[in-house]
N, C-alpha and C positions, 0 to 999 in steps of 0.2 A: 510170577512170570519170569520166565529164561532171562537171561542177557540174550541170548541171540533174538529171543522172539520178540524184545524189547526193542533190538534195533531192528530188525522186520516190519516191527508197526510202522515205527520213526521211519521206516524210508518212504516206507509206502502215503504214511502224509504227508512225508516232505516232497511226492512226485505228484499226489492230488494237486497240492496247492499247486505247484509249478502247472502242471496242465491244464487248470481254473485257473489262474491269472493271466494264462495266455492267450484265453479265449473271452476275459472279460475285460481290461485294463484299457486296450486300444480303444473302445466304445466309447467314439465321443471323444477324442484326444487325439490331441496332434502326435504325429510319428516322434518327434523328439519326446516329448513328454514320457510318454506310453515307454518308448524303449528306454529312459531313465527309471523309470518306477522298473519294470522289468527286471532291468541289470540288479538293482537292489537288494529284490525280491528272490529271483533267481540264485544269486551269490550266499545270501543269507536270510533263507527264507523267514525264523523263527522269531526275527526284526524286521526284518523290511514286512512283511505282511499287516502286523499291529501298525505300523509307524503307516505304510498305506491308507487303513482308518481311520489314522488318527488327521493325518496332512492330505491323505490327496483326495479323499471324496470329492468329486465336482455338484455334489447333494450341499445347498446352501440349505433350504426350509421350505417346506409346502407354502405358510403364510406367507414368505417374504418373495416367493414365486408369483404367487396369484397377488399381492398385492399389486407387485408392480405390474401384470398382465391386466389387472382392471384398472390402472394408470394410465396405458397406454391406447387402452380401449377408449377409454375418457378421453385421453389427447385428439387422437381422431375426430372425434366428436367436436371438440371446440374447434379445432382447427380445420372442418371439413369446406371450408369457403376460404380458407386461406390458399392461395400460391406459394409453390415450392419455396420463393424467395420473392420479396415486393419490383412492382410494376418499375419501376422508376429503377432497377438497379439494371445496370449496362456490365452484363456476366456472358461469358464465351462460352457457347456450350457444353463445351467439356467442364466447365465449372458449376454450368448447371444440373449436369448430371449428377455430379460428385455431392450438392445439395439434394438432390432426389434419392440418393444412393442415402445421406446419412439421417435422412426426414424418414426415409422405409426403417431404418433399423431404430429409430429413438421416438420417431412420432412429432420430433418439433422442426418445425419448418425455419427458415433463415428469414429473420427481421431486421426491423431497421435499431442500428444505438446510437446512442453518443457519449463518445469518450470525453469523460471532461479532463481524466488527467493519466499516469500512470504513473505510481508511485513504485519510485525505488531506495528511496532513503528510510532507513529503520524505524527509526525517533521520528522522523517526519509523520512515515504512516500510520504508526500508532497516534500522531497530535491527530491527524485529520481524521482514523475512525472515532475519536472521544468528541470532534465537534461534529460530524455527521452524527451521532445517536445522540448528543446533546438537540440535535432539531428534529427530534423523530416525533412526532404528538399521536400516532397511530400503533404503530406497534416495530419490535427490533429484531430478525431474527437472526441469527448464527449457526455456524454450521460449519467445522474447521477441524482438522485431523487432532491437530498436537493440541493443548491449552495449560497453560499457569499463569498463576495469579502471582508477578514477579514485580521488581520495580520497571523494568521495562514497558511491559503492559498494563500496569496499576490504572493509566490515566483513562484506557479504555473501559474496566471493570467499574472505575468508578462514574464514567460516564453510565452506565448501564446500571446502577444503583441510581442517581440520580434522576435516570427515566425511570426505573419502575415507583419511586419515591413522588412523581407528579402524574403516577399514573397508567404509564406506557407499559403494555406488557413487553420484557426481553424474554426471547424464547431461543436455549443454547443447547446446540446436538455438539457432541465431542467423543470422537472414537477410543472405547475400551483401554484396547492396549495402546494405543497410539499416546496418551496420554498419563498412563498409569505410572509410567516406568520413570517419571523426571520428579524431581523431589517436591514435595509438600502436596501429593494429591488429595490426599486425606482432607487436608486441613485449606484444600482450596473448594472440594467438594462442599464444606461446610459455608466457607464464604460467600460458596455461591446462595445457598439454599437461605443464608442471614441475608442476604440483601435481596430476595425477592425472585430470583432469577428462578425459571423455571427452565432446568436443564435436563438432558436425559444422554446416556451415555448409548453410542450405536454400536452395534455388532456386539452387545454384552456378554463374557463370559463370567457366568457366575453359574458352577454348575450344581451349588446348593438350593440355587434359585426360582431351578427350573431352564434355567439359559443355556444349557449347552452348543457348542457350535464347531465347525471347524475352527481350529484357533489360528490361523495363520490369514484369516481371511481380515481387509484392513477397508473403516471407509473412508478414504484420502482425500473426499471434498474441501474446498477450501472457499469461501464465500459469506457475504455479509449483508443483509435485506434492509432497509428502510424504510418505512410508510408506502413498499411497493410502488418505490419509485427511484430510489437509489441504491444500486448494486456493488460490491467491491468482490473479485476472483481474483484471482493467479495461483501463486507459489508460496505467500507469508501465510504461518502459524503463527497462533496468540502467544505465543512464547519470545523472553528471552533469545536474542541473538547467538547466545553463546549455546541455546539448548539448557543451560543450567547445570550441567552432568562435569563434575569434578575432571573427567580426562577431558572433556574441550576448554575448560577453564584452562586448566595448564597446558594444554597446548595451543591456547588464546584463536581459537576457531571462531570462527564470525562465519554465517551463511551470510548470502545475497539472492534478494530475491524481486519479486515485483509483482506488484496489484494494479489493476485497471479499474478507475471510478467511471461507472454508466450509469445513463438515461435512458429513457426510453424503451420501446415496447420490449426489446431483450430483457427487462431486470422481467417483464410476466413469465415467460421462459425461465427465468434461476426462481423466483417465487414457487412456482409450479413445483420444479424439481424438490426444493426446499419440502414443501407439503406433503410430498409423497415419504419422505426422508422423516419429518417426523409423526406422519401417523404412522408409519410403521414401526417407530419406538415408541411412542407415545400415545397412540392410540387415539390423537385427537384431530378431526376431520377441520380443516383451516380454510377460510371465504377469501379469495384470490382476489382483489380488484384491480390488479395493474393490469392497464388497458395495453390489446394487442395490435392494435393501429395508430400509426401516425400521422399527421397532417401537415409538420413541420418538415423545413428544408435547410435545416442548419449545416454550415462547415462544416462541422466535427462529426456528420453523418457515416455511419458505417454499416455493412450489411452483416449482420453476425447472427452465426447458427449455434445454439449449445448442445453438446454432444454429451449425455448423460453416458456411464460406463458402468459394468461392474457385474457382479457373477448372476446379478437378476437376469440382464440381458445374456440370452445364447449364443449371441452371432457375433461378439465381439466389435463394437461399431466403434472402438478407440482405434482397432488396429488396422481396422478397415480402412479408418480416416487419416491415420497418417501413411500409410502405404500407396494410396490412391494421390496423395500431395507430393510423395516422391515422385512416382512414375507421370505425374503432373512436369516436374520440372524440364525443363527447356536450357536453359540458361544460368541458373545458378541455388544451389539450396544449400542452405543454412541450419543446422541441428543444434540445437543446445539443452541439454537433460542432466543434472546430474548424476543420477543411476543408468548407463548406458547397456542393454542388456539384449540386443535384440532378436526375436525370433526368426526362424528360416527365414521366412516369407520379407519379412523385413530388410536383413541385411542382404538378401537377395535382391530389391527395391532399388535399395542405395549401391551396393555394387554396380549393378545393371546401368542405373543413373553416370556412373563414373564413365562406363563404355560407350556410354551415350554419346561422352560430352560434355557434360553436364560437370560445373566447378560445384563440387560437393564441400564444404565448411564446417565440420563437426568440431564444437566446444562441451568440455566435460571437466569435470575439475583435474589437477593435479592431482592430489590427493582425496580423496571418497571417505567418509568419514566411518562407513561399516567394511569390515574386510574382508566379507564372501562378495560382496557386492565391490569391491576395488580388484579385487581378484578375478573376477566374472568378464568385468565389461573389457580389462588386460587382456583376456586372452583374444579377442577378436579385433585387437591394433594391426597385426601384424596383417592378417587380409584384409583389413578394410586400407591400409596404407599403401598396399602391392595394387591395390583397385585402382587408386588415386586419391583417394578420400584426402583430405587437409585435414588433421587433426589437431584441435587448439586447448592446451591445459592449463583450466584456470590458476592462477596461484595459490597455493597452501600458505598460509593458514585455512586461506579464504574457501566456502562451501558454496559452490555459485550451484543454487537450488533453483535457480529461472528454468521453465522450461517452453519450449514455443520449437517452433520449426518455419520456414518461410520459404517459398517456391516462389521463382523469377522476380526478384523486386525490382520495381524500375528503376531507385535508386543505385543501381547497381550493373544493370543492363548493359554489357560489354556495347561500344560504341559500331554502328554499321548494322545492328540488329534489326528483326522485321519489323518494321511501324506496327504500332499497339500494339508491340510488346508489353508495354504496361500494363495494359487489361489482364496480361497472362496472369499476374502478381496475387498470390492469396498468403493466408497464413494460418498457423494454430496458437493458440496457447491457451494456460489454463493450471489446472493441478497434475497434470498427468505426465509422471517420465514416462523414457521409452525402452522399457523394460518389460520382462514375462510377468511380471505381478502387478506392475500396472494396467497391461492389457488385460490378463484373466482374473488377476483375485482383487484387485483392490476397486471400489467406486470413486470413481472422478468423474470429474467435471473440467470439459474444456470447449474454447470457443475456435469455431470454425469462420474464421475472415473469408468472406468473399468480395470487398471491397472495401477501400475507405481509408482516413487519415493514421487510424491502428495499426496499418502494416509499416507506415514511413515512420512512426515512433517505436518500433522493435526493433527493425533495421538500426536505427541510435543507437539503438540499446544494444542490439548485436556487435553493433560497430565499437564501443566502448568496452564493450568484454574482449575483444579481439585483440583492441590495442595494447591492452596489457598482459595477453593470454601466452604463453611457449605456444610455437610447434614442436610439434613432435614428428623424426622424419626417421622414415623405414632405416636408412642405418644407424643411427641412433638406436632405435629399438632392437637393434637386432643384437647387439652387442650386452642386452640383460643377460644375468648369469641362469644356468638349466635350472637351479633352485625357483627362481621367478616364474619361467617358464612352468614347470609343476604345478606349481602351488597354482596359477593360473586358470590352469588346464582342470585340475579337480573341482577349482569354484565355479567354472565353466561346465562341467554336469551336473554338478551340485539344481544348479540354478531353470537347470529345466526338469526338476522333479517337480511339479505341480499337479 
C-alpha cells in the first residue's frame, strides 16, 4: 500500500469513529460528561477511543443488573404495608415528599432508629467495634471500602477471631482496589482466611479470573451488622488513621471521621442492603430477621431513611437526595465532603440556594490528599464564593473525611423566623461525598434524617469543625497565581470524564 493511500484509509477511520461517537456517547449521559469523552476523542481519537472502553462504559454487568432489579422487586414486596415513613413522625410535606421521591428510587421506605451514640474519636471507635462483635452470639457482618490488619485496628480483627473462635460466623465484603493499594494486603488476605473470617473482595478485578470489569468503578459502602440489631455507617475505614502509605506518614496526615451507633428497625434496612452486597460476590442467599417495626418511644428516636447508591441503580438516587435537601433549604445549609466535586445540577442547587437567601456553610479540607481531586473541587471556589457560599478549610495535616449535609437546623435558626421552623430541619450523612464518582460510579450508602436527636448531634459536630476551620474569602482566592488557576481548570474536566 502507498503512503498516500495509507493515509487515505487513516483518515477515513479516523472521521468514522468521530461520526459514531457523536452519535452514540450522549446516550444516556449527562451533557458534561458526553462532551468531556467527546473532546478526548475528538482531539485524539487513536486513545481517547480505547481509554473510552476501557473507563467510560456506563455497562456495569448483566448479573450485577438483574441482581439488584430482583432486590428491589423483593423490597416492594416486604415492604408493601409499609408507609412512606411511620405514623407517629410529625414531617412537613415537602419532607414527605422528598421520602416518597427516595423510597421510588431505592425501594426502602423511612423508619424509626435510635442513635445510641456517634463516634468520632479514632481509638475510641475502633475500642467500641471490638466490644460490639465481642457481644455478637448470632452472626458479624462487614462491609467497608478500605481494610488492614494494622496496629490501629488489630483490636477489632481480633475481636472477630475471637467470635468466629466461639462460634459466630464474621462475614467481611472489602472493595478490590480500594483496599489492594495500602501495604500488607497479601499478607492480611491470609489472616483473614487463618482466623476463620469468611471475606470476599467486591467489584473483583482479576481478569485471569474471569472478573473483568470497568476498573474505575469503586464500592465505597462503609458499615458494620450485629446480630441484626446493631448497626455502625458513616465515613471510618478499617484502616489505620494515617492510611499507612509512606507519604501520609511523613506528612503526618491524620483523617477525621464519624460513625453513628443504631437500633432499631433502620439496622433491617443496612441488613438488607448488606445481603444483597454479598450474594452478589458471594453467592450466598442470607435469612434477614431484624424486625421492621417498632413499638418503642425512646429519646433517642429518629426517623431515618437509607439511600442505597451506585451504577446498579439508573436514576441516581444519591444526587437526587442531596439536591432535593438543597433546594429544601430555607434558612441555612451546611455541606461538609471531603472530595468536593459537584455536577451542573448540583452546584446549580447551591448557587441558586445563595440567591435565595439562604446562608450556605461549605467545609472541605485545606488540603485533599489526591491531587486531581484537590485540583477539581479548586476550580469551582471561585463561583461558588462570588454566589455567597461561606467556605471553611479544614486544617492540613488533618483529612476531615466526615461527610453529611444539613438543611434549616433549629439549632441555628436566625432569631424572628417563622414558628416550626424547626420541623423544616433534616439531614444526610453516611459514606457518600459529593462528587461525580460518588454519585455515578461508586456504591454507597447514606441516611436520609427526617427527624430526630441525629440532626442536633451533627450540627456539634459541624459546629466543632467550623471552629477550627479557615475561611476562605473571594479576595483571598483571587490572588492565586495563573499556574493554580490552570492546573485547576484541567482537573476540572478531567473529572467529568465518566
Amino acid at each position: 500500500m502507498s503512503l498516500s493511500a495509507l493515509q487515505l484509509a487513516l483518515m477515513v477511520i479516523d472521521y468514522t469513529i468521530k461520526f459514531a461517537v457523536i452519535g452514540v456517547i450522549p446516550e444516556n449521559r449527562k451533557p458534561s460528561s458526553a462532551n468531556a469523552w467527546l473532546l478526548v476523542i475528538l482531539l485524539i481519537p487513536f486513545l481517547g477511543l480505547p481509554l473510552y472502553f476501557f473507563l467510560g462504559s456506563t455497562f456495569l454487568s448483566r448479573r450485577r443488573h438483574r441482581i439488584q432489579r430482583e432486590a428491589n422487586e423483593l423490597l416492594d414486596d416486604v415492604h408493601e404495608d409499609f408507609p412512606d415513613y411511620p405514623a407517629g413522625a410529625s414531617v412537613t410535606d415537602e419532607v414527605a415528599s422528598m421520602a416518597h421521591l427516595n423510597r421510588t428510587l431505592t425501594g426502602f421506605p423511612a423508619l424509626d432508629g435510635h442513635v445510641k451514640a456517634v463516634w468520632t474519636d479514632y481509638q475510641g471507635t475502633m475500642r467500641r467495634l471490638a466490644a460490639a462483635i465481642d457481644d455478637a452470639q448470632h452472626h458479624v457482618h462487614v462491609e467497608i471500602y478500605a481494610m488492614a490488619w494494622d496496629s490501629t485496628t488489630a483490636p477489632v480483627w481480633e475481636a472477630m477471631e475471637r467470635a468466629v473462635a466461639r462460634g459466630v460466623p464474621v462475614r467481611v465484603l472489602l472493595d478490590h482496589i480500594g483496599s489492594q493499594k495500602y501495604p500488607g494486603f497479601r499478607k492480611f488476605k491470609k489472616r483473614m482466611t487463618a482466623a476463620g473470617i469468611d471475606w470476599h473482595l467486591m467489584l473483583p478485578l482479576q481478569p485471569l479470573r474471569g472478573t473483568f470489569r470497568r476498573p474505575d468503578l469503586r464500592n465505597h459502602r462503609k458499615l458494620l451488622i450485629i446480630d441484626d440489631s446493631v448497626a455502625f455507617m458513616g465515613s471510618f475505614n478499617l484502616i489505620d488513621r494515617s492510611y499507612l502509605m509512606p507519604n501520609h506518614v511523613r506528612k503526618a496526615r491524620q483523617w477525621v471521621d464519624a460513625f453513628v451507633e443504631l437500633t432499631g428497625p433502620i439496622v433491617a434496612s443496612l441488613e438488607t442492603m448488606f445481603a444483597v452486597d454479598w450474594y452478589t460476590e458471594a453467592g450466598e442467599i442470607l435469612d434477614i430477621r431484624a424486625p421492621f417495626d417498632d413499638d418503642t418511644t425512646d429519646h433517642d428516636q429518629n426517623v431515618l431513611q437509607l439511600i442505597p447508591s451506585g451504577p446498579g441503580y439508573t436514576t441516581e438516587p444519591n444526587l437526587r437526595m442531596f439536591n432535593t435537601l438543597i433546594h429544601h433549604a430555607r434558612e441555612r445549609l451546611v455541606l461538609c465532603s471531603p472530595y468536593f466535586v459537584p455536577d451542573d445540577s448540583m452546584l446549580e442547587a447551591i448557587t441558586t440556594a445563595c440567591y435565595r437567601g439562604v446562608r450556605v456553610d461549605l467545609l472541605v479540607g485545606e488540603k485533599a490528599d489526591q491531587f486531581m481531586v484537590h485540583h477539581a473541587q479548586s476550580a469551582y471556589y471561585q463561583q461558588l464564593l462570588e454566589a455567597g457560599v461561606h467556605i471553611w478549610q479544614f486544617p492540613a495535616p488533618y483529612v476531615l473525611h466526615t461527610k453529611f449535609a444539613i438543611a434549616d437546623p433549629a439549632v441555628w435558626t436566625r432569631p424572628g423566623a417563622a414558628s416550626g421552623s424547626a420541623r423544616n430541619e433534616i439531614a444526610i450523612m453516611g459514606s457518600s461525598n459529593m462528587d461525580m464518582r460518588s454519585f455515578s460510579l461508586n456504591y454507597e450508602n447514606s441516611l436520609f434524617i427526617l427527624e430526630g436527636p441525629l440532626i442536633t448531634e451533627l450540627c456539634d459536630l459541624a459546629s466543632s469543625y467550623l471552629s477550627v476551620s479557615h475561611q476562605l474569602t473571594l479576595e483571598e482566592w483571587k490572588k492565586r497565581p495563573w499556574t493554580r488557576r490552570y492546573i485547576d481548570n484541567v482537573m476540572k474536566l478531567t473529572s467529568a470524564v465518566q
